[in-house]
C-alpha positions in Angstrom: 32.1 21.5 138.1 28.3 20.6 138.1 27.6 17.3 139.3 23.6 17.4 139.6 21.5 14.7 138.7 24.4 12.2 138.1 25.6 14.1 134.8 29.2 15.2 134.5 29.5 19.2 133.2 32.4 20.9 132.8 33.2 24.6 131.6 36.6 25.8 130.1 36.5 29.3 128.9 39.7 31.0 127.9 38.7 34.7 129.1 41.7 36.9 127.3 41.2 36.7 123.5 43.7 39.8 122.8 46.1 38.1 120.9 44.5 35.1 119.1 41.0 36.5 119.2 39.5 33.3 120.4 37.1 32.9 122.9 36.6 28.7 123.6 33.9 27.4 125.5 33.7 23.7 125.5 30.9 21.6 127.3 31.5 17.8 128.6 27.8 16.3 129.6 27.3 12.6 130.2 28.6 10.1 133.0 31.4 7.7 133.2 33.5 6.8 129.8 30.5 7.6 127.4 29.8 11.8 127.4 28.9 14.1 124.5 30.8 17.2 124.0 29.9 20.7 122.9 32.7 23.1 121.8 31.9 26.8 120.3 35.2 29.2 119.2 34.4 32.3 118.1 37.0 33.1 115.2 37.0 36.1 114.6 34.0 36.7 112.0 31.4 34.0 113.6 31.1 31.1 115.8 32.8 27.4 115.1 30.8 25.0 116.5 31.6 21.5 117.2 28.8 19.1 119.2 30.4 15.3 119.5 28.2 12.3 120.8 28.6 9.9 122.7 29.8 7.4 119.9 32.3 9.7 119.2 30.3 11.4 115.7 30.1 15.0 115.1 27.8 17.8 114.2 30.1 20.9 113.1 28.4 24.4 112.1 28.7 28.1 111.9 26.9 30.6 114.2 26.3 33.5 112.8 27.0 32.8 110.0 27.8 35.6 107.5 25.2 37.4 110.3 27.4 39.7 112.4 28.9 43.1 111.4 32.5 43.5 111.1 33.1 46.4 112.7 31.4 44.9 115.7 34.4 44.7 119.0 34.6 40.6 119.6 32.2 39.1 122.1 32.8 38.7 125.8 31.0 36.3 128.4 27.9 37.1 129.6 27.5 34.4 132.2 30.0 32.2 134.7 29.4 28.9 132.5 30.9 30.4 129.3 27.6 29.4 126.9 26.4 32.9 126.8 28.0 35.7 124.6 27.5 38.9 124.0 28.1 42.0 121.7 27.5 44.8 124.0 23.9 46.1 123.2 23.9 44.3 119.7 23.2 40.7 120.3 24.0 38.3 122.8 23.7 34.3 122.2 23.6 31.5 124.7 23.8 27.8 124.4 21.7 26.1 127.1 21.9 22.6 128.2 18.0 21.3 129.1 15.9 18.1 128.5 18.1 15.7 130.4 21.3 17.1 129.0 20.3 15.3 125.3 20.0 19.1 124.1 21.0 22.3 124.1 19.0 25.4 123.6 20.4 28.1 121.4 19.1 31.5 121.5 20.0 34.4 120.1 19.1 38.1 120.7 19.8 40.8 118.0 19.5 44.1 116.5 21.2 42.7 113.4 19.6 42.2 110.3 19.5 38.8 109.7 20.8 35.9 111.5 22.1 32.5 110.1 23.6 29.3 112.0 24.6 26.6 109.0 25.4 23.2 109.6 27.7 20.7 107.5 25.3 17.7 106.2 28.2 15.6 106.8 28.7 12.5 105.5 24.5 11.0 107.3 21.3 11.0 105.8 19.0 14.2 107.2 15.6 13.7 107.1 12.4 16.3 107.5 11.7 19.9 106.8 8.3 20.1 104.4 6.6 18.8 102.2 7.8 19.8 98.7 7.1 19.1 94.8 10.0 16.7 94.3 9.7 14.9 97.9 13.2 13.1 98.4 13.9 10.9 101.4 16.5 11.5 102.5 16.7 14.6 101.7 20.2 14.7 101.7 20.1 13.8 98.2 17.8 16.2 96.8 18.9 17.4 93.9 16.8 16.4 91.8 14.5 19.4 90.4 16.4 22.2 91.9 19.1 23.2 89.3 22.3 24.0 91.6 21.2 21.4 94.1 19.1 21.4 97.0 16.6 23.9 98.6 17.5 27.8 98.2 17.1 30.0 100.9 13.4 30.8 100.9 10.7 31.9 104.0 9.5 28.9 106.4 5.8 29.1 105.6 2.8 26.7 104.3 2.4 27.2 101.2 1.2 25.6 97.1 4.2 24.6 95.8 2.9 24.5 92.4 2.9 28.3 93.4 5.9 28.0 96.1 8.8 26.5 97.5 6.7 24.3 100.3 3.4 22.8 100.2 1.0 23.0 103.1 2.5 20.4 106.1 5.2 21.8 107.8 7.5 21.6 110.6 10.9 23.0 111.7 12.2 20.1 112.4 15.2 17.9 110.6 17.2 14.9 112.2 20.0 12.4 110.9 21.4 9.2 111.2 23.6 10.0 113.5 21.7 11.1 115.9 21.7 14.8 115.6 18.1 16.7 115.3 17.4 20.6 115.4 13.6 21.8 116.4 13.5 25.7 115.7 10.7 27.4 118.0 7.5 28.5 115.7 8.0 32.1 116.6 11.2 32.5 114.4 10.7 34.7 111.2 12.4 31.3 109.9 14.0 30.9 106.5 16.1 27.4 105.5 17.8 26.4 103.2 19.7 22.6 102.6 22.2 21.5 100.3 21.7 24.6 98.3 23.6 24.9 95.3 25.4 22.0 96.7 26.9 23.4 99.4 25.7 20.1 101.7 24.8 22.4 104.3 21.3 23.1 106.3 20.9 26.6 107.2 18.7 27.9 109.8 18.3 31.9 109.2 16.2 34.5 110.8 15.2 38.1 109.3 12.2 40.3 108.7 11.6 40.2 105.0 8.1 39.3 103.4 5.9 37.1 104.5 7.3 38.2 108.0 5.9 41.1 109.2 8.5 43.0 111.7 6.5 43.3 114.8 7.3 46.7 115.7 10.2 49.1 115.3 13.4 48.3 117.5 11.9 44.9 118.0 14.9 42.4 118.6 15.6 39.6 115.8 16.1 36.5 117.5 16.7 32.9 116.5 16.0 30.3 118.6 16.2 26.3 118.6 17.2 22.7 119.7 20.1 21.0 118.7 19.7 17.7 120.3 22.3 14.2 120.1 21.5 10.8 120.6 22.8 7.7 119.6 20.7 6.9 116.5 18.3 8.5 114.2 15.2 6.9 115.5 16.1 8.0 118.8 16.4 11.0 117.5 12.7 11.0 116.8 11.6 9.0 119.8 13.2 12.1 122.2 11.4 14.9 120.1 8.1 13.0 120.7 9.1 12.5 124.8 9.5 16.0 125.4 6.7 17.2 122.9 8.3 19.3 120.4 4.3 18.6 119.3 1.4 17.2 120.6 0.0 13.7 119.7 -3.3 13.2 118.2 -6.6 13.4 120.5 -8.4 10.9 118.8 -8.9 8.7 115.9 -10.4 10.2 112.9 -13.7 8.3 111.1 -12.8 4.4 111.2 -14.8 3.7 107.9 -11.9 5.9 105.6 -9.4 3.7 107.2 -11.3 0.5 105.7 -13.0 1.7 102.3 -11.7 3.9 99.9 -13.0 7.6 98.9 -14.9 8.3 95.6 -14.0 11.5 94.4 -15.2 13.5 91.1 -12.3 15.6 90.9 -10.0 14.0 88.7 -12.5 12.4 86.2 -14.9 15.2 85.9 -12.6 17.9 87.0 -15.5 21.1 87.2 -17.8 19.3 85.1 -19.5 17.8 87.5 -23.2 17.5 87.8 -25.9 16.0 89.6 -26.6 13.4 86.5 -22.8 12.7 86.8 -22.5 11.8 90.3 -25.5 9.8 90.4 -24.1 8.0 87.5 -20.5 7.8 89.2 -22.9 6.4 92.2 -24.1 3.4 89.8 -20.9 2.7 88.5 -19.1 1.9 92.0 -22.1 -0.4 93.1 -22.1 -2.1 89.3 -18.4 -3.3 89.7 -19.0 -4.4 93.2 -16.7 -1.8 95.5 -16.9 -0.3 98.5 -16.7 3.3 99.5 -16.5 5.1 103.2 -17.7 8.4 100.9 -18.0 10.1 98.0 -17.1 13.1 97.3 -18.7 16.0 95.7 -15.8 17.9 94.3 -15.1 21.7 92.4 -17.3 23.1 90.8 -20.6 22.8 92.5 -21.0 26.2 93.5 -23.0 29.3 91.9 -20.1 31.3 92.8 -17.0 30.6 94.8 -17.8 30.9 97.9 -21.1 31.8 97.9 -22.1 28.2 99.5 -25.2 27.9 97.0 -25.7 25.1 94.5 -25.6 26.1 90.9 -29.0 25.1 90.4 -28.6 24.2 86.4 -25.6 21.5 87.2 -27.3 20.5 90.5 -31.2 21.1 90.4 -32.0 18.9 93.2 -29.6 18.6 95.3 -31.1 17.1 98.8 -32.6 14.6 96.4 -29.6 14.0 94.9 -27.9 13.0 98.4 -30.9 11.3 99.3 -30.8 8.6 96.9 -27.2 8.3 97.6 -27.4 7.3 101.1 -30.3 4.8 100.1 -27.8 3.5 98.5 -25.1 3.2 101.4 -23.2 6.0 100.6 -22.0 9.0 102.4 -21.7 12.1 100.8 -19.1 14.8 101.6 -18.5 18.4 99.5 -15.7 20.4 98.3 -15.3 23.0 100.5 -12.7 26.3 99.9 -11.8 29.3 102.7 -12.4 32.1 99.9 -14.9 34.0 98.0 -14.8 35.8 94.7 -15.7 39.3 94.8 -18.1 39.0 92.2 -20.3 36.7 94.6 -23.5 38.0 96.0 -22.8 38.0 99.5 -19.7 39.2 98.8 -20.7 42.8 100.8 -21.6 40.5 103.8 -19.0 38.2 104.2 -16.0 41.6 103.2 -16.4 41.5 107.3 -14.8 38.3 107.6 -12.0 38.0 105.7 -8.6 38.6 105.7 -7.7 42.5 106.5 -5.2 44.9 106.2 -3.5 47.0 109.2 -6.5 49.3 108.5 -8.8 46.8 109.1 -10.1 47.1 105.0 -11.0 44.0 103.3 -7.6 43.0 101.4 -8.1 40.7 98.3 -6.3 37.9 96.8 -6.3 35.6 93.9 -6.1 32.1 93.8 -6.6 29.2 90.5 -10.3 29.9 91.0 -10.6 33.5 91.0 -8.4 36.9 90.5 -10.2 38.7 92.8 -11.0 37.2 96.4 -11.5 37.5 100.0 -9.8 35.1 102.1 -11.7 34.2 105.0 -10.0 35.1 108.3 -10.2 31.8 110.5 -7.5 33.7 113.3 -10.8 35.9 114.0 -13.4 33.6 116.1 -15.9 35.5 115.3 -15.3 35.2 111.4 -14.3 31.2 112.0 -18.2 31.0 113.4 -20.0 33.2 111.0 -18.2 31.1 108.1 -18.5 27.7 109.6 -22.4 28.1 110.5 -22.7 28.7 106.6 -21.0 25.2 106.2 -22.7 23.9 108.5 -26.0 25.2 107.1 -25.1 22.7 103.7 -25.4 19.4 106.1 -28.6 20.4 107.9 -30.6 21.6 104.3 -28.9 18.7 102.1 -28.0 16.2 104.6 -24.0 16.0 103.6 -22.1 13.7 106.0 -19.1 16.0 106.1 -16.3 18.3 103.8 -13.3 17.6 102.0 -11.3 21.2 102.9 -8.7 22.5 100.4 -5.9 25.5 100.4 -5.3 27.3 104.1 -1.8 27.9 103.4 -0.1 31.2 103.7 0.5 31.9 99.9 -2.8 32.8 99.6 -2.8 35.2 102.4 -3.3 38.9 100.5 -0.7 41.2 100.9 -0.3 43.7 103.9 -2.3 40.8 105.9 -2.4 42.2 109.7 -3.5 39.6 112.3 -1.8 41.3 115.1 -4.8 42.2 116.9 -5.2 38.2 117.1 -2.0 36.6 117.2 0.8 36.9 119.4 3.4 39.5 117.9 5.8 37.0 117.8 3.4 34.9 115.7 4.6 33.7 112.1 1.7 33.7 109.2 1.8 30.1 109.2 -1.0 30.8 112.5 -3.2 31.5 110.1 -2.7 27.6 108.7 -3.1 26.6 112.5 -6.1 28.5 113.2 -7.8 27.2 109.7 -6.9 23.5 110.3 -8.6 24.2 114.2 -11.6 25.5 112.9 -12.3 22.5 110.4 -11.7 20.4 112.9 -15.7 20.9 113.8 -16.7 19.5 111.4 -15.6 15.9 112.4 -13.9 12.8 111.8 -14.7 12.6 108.4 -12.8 15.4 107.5 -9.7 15.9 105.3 -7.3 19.2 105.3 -4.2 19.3 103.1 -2.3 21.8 105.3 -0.8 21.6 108.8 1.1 23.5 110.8 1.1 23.1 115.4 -2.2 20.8 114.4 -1.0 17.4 114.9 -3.1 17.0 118.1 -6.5 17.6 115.3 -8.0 14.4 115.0 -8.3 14.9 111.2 -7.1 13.4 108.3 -4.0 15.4 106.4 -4.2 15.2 102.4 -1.1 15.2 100.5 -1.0 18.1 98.1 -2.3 17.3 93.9 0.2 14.6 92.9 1.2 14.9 89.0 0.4 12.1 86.7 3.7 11.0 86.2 6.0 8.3 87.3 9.2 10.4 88.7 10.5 12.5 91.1 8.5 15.7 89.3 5.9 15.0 92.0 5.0 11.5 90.7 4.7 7.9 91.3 7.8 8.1 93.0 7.5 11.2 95.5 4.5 8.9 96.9 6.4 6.9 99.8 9.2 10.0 100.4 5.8 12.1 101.1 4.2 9.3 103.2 7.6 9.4 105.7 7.2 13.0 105.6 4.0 13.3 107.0 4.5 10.6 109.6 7.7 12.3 110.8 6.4 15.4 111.2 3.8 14.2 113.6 0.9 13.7 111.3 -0.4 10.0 111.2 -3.6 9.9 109.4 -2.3 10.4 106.3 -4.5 10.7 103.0 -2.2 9.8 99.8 -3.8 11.9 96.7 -5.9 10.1 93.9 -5.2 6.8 92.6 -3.1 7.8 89.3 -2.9 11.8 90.2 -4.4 14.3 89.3 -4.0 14.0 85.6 -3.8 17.7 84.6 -2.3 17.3 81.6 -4.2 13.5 80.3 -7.3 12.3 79.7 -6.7 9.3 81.6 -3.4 8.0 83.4 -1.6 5.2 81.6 -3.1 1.5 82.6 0.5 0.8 84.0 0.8 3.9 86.2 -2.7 3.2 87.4 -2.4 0.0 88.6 1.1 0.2 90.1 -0.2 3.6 92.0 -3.2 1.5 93.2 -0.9 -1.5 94.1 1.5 1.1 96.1 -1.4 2.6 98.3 -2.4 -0.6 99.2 -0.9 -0.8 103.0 -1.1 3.7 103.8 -3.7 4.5 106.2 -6.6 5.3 103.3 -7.1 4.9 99.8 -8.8 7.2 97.4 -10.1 6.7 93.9 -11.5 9.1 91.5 -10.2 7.6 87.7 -11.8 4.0 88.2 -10.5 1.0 87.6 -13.5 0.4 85.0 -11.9 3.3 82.9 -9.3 0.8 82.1 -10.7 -3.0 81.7 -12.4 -6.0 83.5 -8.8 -7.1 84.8 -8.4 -3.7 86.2 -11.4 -4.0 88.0 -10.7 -7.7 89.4 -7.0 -6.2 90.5 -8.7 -3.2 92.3 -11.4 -5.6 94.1 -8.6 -7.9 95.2 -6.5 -4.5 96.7 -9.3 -2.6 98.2 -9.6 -6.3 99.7 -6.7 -6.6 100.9 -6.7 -2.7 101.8 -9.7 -3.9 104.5 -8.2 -7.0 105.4 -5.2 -4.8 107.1 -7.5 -1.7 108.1 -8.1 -3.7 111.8 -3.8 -3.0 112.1 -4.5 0.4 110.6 -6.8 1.1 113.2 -4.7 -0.2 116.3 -1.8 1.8 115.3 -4.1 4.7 114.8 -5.3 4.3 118.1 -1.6 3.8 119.4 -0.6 7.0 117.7 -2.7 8.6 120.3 0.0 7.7 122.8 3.2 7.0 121.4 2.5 9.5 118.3 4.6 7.4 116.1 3.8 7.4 112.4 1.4 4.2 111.0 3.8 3.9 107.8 7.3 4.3 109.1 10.4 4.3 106.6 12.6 0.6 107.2 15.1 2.7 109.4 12.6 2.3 112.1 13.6 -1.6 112.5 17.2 -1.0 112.5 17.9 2.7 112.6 22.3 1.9 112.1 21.5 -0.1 108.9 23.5 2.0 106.4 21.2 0.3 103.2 17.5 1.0 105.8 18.4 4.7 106.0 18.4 5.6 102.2 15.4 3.5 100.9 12.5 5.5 99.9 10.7 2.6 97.7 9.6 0.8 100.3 7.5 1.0 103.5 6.5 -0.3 107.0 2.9 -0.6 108.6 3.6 -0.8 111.9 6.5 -2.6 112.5 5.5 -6.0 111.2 4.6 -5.6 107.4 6.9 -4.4 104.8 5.5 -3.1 101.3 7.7 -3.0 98.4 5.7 -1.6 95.3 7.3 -1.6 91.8 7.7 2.1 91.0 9.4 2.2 87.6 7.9 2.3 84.0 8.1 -1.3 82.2 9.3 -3.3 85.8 8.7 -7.0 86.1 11.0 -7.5 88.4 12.5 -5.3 91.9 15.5 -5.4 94.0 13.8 -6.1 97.5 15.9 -5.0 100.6 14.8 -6.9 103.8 16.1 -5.1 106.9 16.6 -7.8 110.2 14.0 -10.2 110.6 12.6 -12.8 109.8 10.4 -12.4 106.9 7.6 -14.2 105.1 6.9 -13.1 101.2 3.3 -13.0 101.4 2.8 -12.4 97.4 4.5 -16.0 96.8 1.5 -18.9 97.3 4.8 -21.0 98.2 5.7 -18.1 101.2 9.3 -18.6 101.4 10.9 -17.2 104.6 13.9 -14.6 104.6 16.3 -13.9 106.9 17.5 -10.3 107.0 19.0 -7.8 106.4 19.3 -8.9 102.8 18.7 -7.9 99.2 16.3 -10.3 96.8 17.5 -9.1 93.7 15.2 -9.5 90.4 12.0 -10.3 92.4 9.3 -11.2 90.2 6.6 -8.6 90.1 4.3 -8.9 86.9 1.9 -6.0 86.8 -1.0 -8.0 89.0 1.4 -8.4 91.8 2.0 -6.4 94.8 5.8 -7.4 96.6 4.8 -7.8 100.6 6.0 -9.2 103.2 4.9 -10.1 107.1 7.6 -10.2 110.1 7.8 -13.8 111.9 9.0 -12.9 114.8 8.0 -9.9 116.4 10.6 -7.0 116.3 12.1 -7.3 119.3 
């Protein structure tokens, strides 16, 4: 018996296995009538594992999992406590109680394979992992694109997921409703996998296949994590920012992209775009009377990609061109990319700072751009300085206020990438996604990134990847506030939803509805972006868009204070209604509405044709402020068949304060 620091922890281990081929360890950690539980049986092929809370709910898995050889003799105990195992000179795993007793830390040590530890969904809602094409919260239910069900087994890594399974925000991180959570260590060669082919189970697996580089030969395979229990879901969350599983933002990015929107050319003139064009785009924003914190010089600019030199035919004066744009109040920021096409000039020059192979050769890649590229090589410092002074070298000879940054994720990475001269051998290639995101970071507040990975602390603001112009779940209208949890979960705050109406690869224009019901859904997230305009449409467009950048700025002093807060409390600015009442059984699956802060709950229509929504208030007292009557509500509570014509936006403001 243990009785340190007031907790209660007690170790039964049945030593002789001969007969039943059992070896029990079970774990009692808490004080007085309320304790949580561990229990792990080895069975005879793997590890049962049973963690209870203190409200008497379980988490029940499988350690290795389909992981250990069968021809292997059965485990014995490695230490006194019975939570460490091992197989001779094979593997060993222990199960180590740490951060107040409110998790355990399971580690294993191998010369196997692969290694897998599954859990059973159960009958809670899970929430996190990355940020994928069909974004589902929770993700429980995600179904929806996959075929079989769920997420297959597929490498842990930032990716394109117009290209890949995951997009470019990540974190190994998942937690449910009843107050389980798992954080797996970055260093893991990790693949997951949830609910795939419906088996309602999320698998954390560890092995040396592509895009993992084994580190060197004999090196052990290990898998390593936290498996944590509370009493609640938020909780949950609020323990894996105590202990910092991550860090918490260092600053604020720019204030003025929290208040105005962004101008961007990208969807409306895709790589068309020219100096006459943006100038134009310029006169068009100040005609219909809005208000910009900057636009944005988008693809294609360049003379060659990555060459950092204007083509001179589309943009013949370009200093001029941002002249005149900041006489007229604007700030100008440009498209910026980490690669360069080998058919580029300075191509010879900058083959010394990109991406190598374990020879140290230049190694090439392709990417929607170019089938023949280096990547630049940001893990390098000296290759993160020679590339950024080039950037920087754009603000000082045109006068640019700052860069929108795209790709950095590991898909792009060539193959037979070596950065083990650079990063720790235990390192993952998604350091290459942390080094990239660390290096734009110079270039300041202004600044947007669309990948992230250990760079929550970068005061920066995190794009969602190209949204599709379409309503559903096929990376639409309706992946827009399951996206916006995401980010916020995962630790990133300052989140920049994608263009008002998508990206509209495959229209001329997005449909008038889908415009305005995108627009009217962005209104309360921490920045808006426009590049269709609301003049592409009509005059009652435009009137609808004046009144919700309006009341975009109206709310951007809230925005900001929980900005701020983030620094501190890193909680997330839009937070899904779970956050008010984390046991509310009808809170923990809606993903079509959203919080800002605690005191203001959005509720945009989302479906083709609506008039009407089914509202669901969680407690509270709550004011409709879209009614000029303002009725007050008491929650929780549905208001079924709410009426929401197309030039109304469903919001309401807490009376009380949460308490």
């Amino acid at each position: 018996m243990n009785t340190q620091s007031g907790l209660l922890v007690v170790f039964l281990v049945a030593s002789s296995f001969a007969q039943t081929d059992i070896l029990r360890s079970n774990v009692a950690i808490g004080s007085g009538s309320k304790q949580s539980s561990l229990m792990v049986v080895w069975n005879g092929n793997a590890f049962d594992f049973v963690y209870q809370s203190e409200q008497g709910l379980q988490l029940v898995g499988v350690l290795g999992a389909g992981s250990i050889p069968s021809d292997l003799p059965p485990p014995e105990p490695c230490d006194q406590a019975g939570l460490c195992w091992s197989f001779g000179s094979m593997a060993s795993l222990s199960l180590t109680p740490t951060l107040d007793g409110q998790c355990h830390f399971v580690e294993w040590k191998s010369q196997f394979d692969s290694l897998a530890d599954c859990f059973d969904m159960g009958q809670s809602h899970w929430y996190g992992g990355g940020e994928v094409f069909d974004q589902s919260w929770p993700i429980d239910g995600d179904t929806a694109l996959m075929g079989d069900g769920g997420r297959p087994d597929v490498p842990y890594v930032t990716g394109d997921f117009f290209h890949n399974d995951f997009a470019g925000v990540l974190e190994p991180y998942w937690i449910n409703t009843d107050g389980f959570g798992f954080y797996a260590l970055r260093e893991n060669p990790l693949f997951v996998s949830w609910n795939s082919s419906g088996d309602h189970q999320l698998c954390l697996k560890s092995r040396y296949e592509f895009p993992y580089p084994r580190p060197s030969v004999g090196q052990e395979l290990g898998l390593r994590y936290f498996v944590c229990s509370t009493s609640d879901v938020k909780s949950m969350h609020l323990l894996a920012l105590s202990k910092g599983f991550w860090s918490k933002p260092r600053d604020t990015p720019d204030q003025r992209v929290f208040e105005h929107p962004i101008w961007s050319t990208w969807a409306r003139y895709k790589t068309l775009v020219n100096q006459a064009r943006v100038l134009s785009f310029a006169e068009q924003i100040r005609q219909y009377g809005f208000n910009d914190s900057q636009l944005e010089i988008d693809d294609r600019w360049e003379s060659c990609y990555g060459e950092h030199q204007f083509d001179a035919e589309k943009f013949p004066d370009p200093a001029a061109m941002v002249n005149q744009l900041h006489s007229q109040g604007f700030r100008v920021t440009l498209w910026i990319h980490p690669f360069i096409n080998a058919e580029c000039a300075s191509f010879s020059e900058a083959s010394a700072h990109v991406v190598s192979d374990a020879n140290g050769l230049p190694a090439l890649t392709s990417w929607w751009q170019g089938n023949l590229a280096g990547y630049f090589d940001y893990t390098r410092p000296s290759s993160g300085d020679w590339w950024s002074a080039r950037i920087f070298k754009l603000k000082t000879d045109f006068g640019f206020d700052g860069f929108k940054i795209d790709a950095g994720e590991t898909n792009w990475l060539p193959s037979g990438f070596d950065f083990s001269t650079r990063l720790p051998t235990n390192a993952t290639p998604n350091g290459y996604s942390t080094a990239y995101v660390r290096t734009m970071e110079r270039f300041g507040g202004m600044t947007e990134v669309r990948t992230g990975w250990a760079a929550q602390d970068v005061p920066i603001f995190t794009r969602m990847l190209d949204k599709s112009t379409v309503w559903g779940k096929a990376n639409g209208l309706a992946t827009l506030i399951p996206t916006l949890f995401q980010f916020g979960i995962e630790g990133y705050p300052f989140v920049l939803p994608d263009m008002i109406g998508g990206n509209g690869y495959n229209t001329v224009l997005p449909e008038r509805e889908l415009f305005i019901r995108w627009m009217q859904a962005n209104v309360f997230m921490p920045t808006m972006q426009f590049s269709y305009t609301p003049w592409d449409y009509d005059l009652e467009v435009v009137d609808m868009a004046l009144k919700m950048t309006s009341l975009h700025y109206q709310y951007s002093g809230l925005i900001l204070t929980l900005a701020s807060q983030a620094m501190t409390n890193g909680y997330p600015i839009n937070r899904p209604l779970w956050w008010i009442d984390p046991t509310d059984p009808v809170a923990q699956t809606i993903d079509s509405e959203y919080l800002l802060g605690d005191d203001v709950l959005v509720a945009p229509v989302l479906q083709t044709g609506a008039v009407t929504k089914d509202i669901y208030l969680p407690k509270g007292v709550w004011r409709d402020e879209a009614d000029p009557s303002h009725p007050v509500y008491t929650g929780p509570m549905w208001l079924y068949s709410y009426s929401a014509p197309l030039d109304i936006l469903p919001y309401f403001t807490r009376v009380s304060p949460l308490q």
